[in-house]
N, C-alpha and C positions, 0 to 999 in steps of 0.2 A: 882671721876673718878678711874678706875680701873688702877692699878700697873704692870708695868713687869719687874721682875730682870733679867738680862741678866749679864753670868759670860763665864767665857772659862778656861775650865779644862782638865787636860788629864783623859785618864781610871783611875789610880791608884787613882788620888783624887777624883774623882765624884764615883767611887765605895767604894773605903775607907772612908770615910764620912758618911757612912751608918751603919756606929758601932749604935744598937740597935734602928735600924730604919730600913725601907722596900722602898721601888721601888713595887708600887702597880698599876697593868694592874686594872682597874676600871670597872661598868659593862657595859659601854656604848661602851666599846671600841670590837673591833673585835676578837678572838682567835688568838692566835700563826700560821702563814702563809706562813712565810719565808722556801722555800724549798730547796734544795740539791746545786739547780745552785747558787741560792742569797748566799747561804755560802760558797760557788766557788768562787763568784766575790769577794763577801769582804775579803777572804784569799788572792788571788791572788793582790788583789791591795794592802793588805799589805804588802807582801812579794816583792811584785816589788816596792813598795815605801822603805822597809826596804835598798834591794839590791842598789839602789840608793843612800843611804841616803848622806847628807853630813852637818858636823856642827851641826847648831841649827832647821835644818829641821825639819818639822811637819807633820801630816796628819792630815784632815780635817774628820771626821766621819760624822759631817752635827751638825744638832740642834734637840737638845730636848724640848719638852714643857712640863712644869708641873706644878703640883696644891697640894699644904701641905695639906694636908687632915687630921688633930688633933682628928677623930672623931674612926679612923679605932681600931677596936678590932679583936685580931688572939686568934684564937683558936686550941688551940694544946691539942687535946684527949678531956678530961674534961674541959682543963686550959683554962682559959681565961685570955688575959691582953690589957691594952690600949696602943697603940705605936704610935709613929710618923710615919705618912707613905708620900710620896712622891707619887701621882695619876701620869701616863704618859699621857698624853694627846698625845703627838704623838711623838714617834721613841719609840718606846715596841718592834717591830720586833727587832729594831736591840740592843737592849738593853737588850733581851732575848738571840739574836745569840751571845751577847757580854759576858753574864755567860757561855754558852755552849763552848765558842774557853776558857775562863779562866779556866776554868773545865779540859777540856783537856788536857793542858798545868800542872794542878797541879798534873794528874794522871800522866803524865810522867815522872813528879819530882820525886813524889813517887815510881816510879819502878826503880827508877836513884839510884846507888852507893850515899850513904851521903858525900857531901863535903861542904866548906863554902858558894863555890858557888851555888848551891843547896838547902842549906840553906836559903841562904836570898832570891832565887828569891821565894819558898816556903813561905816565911815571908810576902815578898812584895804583894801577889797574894790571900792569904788567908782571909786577912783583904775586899781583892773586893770582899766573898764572905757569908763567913760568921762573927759573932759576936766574936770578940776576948776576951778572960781572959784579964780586964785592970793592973793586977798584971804581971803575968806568959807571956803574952803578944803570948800566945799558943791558938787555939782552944779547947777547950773544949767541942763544943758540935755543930756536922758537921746539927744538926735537924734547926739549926737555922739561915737559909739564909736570902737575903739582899732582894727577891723578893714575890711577892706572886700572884696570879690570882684570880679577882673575875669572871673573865669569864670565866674561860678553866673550862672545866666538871671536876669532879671528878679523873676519869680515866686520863686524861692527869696533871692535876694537881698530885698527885701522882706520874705520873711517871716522871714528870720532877724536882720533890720534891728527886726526888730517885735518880738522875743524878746525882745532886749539892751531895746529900749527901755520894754517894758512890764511884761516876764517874763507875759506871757499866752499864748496858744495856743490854738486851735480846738480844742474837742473832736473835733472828726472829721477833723482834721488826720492827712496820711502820708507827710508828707516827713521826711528823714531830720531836720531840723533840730528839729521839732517832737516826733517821736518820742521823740529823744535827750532832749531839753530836759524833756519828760513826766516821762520814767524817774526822769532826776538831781532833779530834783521828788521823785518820788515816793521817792525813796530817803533822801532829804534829809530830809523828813516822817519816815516810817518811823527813821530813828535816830534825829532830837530824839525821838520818842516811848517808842519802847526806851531806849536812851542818854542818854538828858535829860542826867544831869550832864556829860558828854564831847562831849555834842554842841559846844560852843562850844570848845571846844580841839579839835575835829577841823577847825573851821572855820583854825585859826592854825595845823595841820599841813598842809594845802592849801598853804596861803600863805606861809608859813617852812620847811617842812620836804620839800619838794616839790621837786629840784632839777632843773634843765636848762641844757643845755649848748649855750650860743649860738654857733654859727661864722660869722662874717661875713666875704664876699667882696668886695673891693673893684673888677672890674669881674664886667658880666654874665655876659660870656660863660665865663668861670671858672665861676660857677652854674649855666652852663647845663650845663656838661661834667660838675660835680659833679651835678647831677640825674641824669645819666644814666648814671653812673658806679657811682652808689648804687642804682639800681635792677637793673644789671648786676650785681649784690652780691646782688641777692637783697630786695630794697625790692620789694613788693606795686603793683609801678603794670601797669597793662593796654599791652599796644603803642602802640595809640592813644596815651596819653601821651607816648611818647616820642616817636613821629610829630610829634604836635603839637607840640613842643618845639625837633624838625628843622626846621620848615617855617617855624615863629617867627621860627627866629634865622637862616633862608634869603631872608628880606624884607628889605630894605635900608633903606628909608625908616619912619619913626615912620607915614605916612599909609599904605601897604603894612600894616604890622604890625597897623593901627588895622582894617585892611579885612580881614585875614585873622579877627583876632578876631571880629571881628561875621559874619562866614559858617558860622568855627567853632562860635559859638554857634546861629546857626539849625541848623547840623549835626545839634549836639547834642539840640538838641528835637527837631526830624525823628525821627531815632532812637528818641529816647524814645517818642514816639507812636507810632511804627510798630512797636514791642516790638522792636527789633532794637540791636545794640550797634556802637557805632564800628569795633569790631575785625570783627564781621561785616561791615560795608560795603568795607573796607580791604582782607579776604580776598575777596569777590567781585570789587573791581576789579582785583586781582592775576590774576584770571585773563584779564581782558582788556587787560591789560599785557603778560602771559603769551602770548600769542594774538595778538598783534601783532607779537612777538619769533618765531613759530611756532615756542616751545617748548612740548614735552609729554612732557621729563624729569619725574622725579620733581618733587613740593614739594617745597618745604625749609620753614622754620620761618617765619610770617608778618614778623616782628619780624627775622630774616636774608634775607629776598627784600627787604625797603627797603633794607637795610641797605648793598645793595652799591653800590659806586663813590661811597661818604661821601655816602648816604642821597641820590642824583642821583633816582633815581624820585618822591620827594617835591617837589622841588622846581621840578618843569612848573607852571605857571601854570593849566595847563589841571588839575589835580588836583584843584583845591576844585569845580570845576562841573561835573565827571562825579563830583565823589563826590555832591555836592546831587542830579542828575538820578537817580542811582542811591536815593538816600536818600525823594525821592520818591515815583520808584515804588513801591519795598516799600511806604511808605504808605498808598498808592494802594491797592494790592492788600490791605492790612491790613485799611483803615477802609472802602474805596468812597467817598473823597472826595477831588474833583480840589482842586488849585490851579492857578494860573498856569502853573507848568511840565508839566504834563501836558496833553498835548494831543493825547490818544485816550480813546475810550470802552474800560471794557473789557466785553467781551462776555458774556453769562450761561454761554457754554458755558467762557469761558475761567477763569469763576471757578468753575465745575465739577471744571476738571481742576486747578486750584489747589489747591482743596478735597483731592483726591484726592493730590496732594505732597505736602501738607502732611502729609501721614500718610506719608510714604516714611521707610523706616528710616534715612539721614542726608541729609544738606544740600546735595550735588552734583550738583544738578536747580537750585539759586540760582544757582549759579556760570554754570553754559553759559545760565542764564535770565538775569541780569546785562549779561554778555555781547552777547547777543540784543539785546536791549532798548538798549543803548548804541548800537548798531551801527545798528538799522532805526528807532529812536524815532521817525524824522522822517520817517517814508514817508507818503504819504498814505495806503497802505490797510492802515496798522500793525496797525489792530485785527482785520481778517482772516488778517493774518499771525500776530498773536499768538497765536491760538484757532487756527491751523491747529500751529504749533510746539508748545504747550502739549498736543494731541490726541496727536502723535505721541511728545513726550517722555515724554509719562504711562507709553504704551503700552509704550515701551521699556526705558525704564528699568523697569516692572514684572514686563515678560519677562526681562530678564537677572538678577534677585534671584529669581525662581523659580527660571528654571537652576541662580543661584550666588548663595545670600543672603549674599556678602561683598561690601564696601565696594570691597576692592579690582576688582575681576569689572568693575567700571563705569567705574574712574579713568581708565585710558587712553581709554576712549571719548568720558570729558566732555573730557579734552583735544584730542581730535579734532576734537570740534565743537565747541569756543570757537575752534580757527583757521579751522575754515571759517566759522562765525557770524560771525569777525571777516574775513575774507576776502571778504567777500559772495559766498561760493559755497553753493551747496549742500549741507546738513546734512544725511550720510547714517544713515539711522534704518533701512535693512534690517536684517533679523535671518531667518538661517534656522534655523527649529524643527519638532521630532517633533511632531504632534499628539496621537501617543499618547502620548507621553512629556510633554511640557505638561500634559495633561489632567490626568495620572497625577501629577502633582508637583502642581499645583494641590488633586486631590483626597486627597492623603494630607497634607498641610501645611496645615489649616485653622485649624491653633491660632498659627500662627508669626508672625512680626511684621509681616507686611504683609498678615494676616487680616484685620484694619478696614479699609486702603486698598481692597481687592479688593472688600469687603461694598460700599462708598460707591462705586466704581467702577460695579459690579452695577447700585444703584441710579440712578445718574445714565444710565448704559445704555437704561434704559427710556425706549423713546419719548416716552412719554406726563407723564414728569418735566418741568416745565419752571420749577421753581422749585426753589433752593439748599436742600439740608438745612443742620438746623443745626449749628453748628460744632461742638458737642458733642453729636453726637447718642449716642444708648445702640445697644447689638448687643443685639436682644432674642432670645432662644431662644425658638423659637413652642412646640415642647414641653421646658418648664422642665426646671431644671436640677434643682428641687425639684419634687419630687412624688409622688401616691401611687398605688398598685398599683391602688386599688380606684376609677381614675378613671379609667384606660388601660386597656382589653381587650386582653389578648395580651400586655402589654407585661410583661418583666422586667427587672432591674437591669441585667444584662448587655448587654440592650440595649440599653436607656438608655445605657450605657458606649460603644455603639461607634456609634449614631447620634447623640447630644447633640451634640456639636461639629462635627459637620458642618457644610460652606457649607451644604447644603440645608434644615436648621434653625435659619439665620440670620437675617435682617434689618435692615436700618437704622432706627431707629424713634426718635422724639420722648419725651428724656430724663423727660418728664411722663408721658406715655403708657403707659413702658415703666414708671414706676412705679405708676399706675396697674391696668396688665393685671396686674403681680404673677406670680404661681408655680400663675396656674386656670387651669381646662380650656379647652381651645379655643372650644365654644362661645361660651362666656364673653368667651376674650378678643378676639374678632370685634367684638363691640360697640365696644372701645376701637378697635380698627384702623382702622374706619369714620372715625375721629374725626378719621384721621391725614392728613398734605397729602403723604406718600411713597406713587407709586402701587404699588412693591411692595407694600408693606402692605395698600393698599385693596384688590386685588386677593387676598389673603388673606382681607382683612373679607368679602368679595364672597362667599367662596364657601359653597356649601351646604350641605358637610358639618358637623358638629357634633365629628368627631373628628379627629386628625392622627395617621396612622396611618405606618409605617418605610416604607410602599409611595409615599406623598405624600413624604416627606423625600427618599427614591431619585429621585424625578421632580424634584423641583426640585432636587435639586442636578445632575442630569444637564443641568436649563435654565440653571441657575447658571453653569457650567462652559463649555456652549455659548456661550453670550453673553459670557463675558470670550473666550474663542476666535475668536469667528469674528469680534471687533472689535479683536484681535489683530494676527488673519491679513490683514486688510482692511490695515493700514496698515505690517505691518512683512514682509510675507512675499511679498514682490516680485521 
């Protein structure tokens, strides 16, 4: 039966104890996460537990769990050596935030006049962080800290290597590690200077009076079930974490494990760059799991669809390189920069009607897009196919949320075509619709949530578009929302009220431009439109009148309307 040591220490001993040993983030375990506020709350409650204190008082920090790990090898440049490492299984947030507040505190030592005082809290503080001379009982070498990551990339790895070792930071630094490090800095200042006399006894309430509670598990796999056991409790980790904790302990060999880590970290960058999250990539390829199964029952919970048959979906081999190809693409589509695995162009019409999802009121246009793209990636004439699928999804999916602007109104559908997308059959995109009645929803719902998509749609519509607006572009009202009586002939409030929001006095316009043109007359703001590379607009700039009158608004939203319509009907009214 498996062993739990359980002990109760303060900071100073559970971090002193680590002379030529490490505090090792593992790779199952999540990246560094704790943000600005969580190192707000934990300052704050130590410093009002300090202010309090009385006697033999304590603070409670919470529990750790961990795993001796005898196997771990660091490598420093060339060097290699075997150490004793200590795995976290859970409290690494704050066991990370706990070197970043000790840090700080030893850089202020250092810019502090040398006294005895000074001295020993300098003494006391160095040992939680790095390796001391057992002679000289001095630091000798700040490269050699108590912590290490097998999960943080490179790049954060480094810079949080750089923290412990110099207590400096970029001023223009925005990693959490740097962030954090800033604040407890700055906070640190901020009390020696209010607080002077206390300040050096808060420094010995960190480190004496600060308690945590060590559980150590004597084999892994005991930690592994305790990580996920704890988080099933109500512990703050993302699915992806627990995924990746399955799939871990699903590799058999140390060189397997070694391989899944370094994939999972390119994963992870992937992601990061493509602004998307693990738990996003994990719910798209669920539906081409889904889809192969040709189920299009309900979802159930992302974290319970792995979950089944003791997390067996995790563990295909083939999971890490349809998650990468998936991870890619969105990148692809994020940035407009290929790598290696990508091996289509994507087309300017298809990053039109991207454009144009991108603004869909939720995310079930990824999913059957995922899907897609898993399925034909490798056709030779993918990019044709993409920009024709992407044409007709737009269209579709933007008809069924006028009919019925609910989420649900479309589920059963994307499940339809993720099995035929996955099936290589035929993805049926018919829709039959009232013209009058389209029209008539179209034009009484021009404030509602897929008013921008419709305005950018419009846009792109125009023939004569051939280049992407920008991704934030502004909706400019051609006659302002602000304005006054004695600049409109004819016009009154009233009207103003029921022609303003109109599609017909809308447009897509250049976030500069549109501040520019401002709340003037039309004359006026023709000169700005000129300026603009959206041929709606120009065609506005273009024209001769000098006013914008309810008779112009009626006409083009009448053209507005037509033109989502008949590019509508073209594709889904078959």
């Amino acid at each position: 039966m498996a062993e739990l040591n359980v002990s109760r220490k303060n900071i100073k001993n559970l971090f002193a104890e680590m002379q030529n040993k490490k505090f090792l983030v593992p790779e199952y375990q999540r990246p560094y996460k704790w943000d600005e506020e969580k190192c707000e709350t934990l300052w704050e409650d130590i410093t009002n537990f300090h202010a309090a204190i009385k006697g033999e008082d304590e603070y409670f920090l919470g529990t750790i769990v961990t795993y001796k790990n005898d196997n771990y090898i660091e490598t420093v440049g060339e060097t290699q050596r075997k150490i004793p490492a200590i795995e976290i299984i859970d409290g690494q947030q704050r066991i990370t935030s706990i070197f970043l507040l000790l840090r700080a505190f030893y850089k202020k030592l250092e810019k502090m006049t040398e006294s005895s005082n000074v001295w020993g809290l300098k003494n006391q503080i160095a040992p939680c962080i790095w390796d001391i001379n057992p002679i000289s009982q001095e630091v000798t070498d700040k490269k050699k800290i108590h912590i290490a990551s097998l999960v943080a990339t490179d790049e954060d790895k480094a810079t949080f290597h750089n923290i412990l070792e110099t207590g400096e930071v970029k001023d223009n630094a925005t990693d959490l590690y740097s962030i954090n490090y800033r604040y407890f800095y700055t906070m640190c200042e901020r009390f020696a200077e209010i607080e002077t006399l206390h300040w050096e006894n808060l420094c010995v309430t960190i480190l004496q009076k600060c308690i945590v509670l060590p559980i150590e598990c004597d084999v892994q796999d005991t930690a592994l079930t305790i990580f996920s056991t704890l988080n099933d409790r109500g512990m703050p980790l993302a699915d992806s974490d627990i995924f990746k904790a399955q799939i871990y302990q699903s590799r058999g060999s140390e060189e397997e494990k070694k391989e899944f880590t370094n994939t999972w970290k390119d994963l992870t960058s992937t992601c990061k760059l493509a602004s998307i999250s693990l738990d996003d990539v994990f719910r798209c390829y669920s539906h081409t799991l889904r889809a192969k199964d040709k189920d299009k029952s309900k979802e159930i919970g992302l974290r319970k669809f792995y979950a089944i048959s003791q997390y067996k979906k995790l563990k295909s081999f083939s999971l890490l390189d349809d998650l990468m190809h998936l991870s890619n693409f969105w990148l692809y589509l994020k940035t407009d920069k290929k790598n290696d695995e990508i091996t289509f162009d994507l087309s300017i019409k298809s990053k039109m009607f991207l454009h144009c999802l991108s603004l869909y009121p939720n995310e079930y246009w990824k999913y059957i897009t995922s899907v897609f793209y898993l399925k034909n990636k490798d056709n030779n004439n993918f990019s044709e196919e993409l920009t024709s699928f992407l044409k007709k999804l737009t269209a579709f999916l933007f008809v069924k949320f006028i009919e019925k602007p609910t989420v649900n109104a479309i589920k059963d559908d994307i499940y339809q075509m993720c099995i035929a997308a996955q099936q290589g059959t035929e993805i049926n995109f018919n829709f039959e619709f009232d013209e009058n009645v389209l029209k008539s929803r179209i034009r009484l719902n021009s404030s509602w949530r897929l008013a921008r998509a419709l305005i950018l749609l419009h846009a792109y519509l125009n023939e004569k578009q051939k280049d992407l607006l920008p991704i934030t572009f502004d909706v400019e009202h051609i006659f302002p929302r602000k304005w006054q009586t004695t600049n409109y002939f004819g016009w009154s409030i009233d009207d103003a009220q029921v022609y303003l929001e109109s599609f017909g006095n809308k447009v897509a316009l250049e976030k500069k431009l549109n501040i520019q043109a401002g709340n003037g007359y039309f004359g006026i703001k023709k000169q700005k439109y000129l300026q603009s590379k959206i041929q709606d607009v120009l065609e506005l700039g273009n024209l001769a009148q000098a006013d914008w009158t309810k008779q112009d608004i009626e006409e083009r939203e009448a053209e507005f309307i037509e033109r989502l319509f008949l590019h509508f009907k073209e594709l889904l009214n078959k």
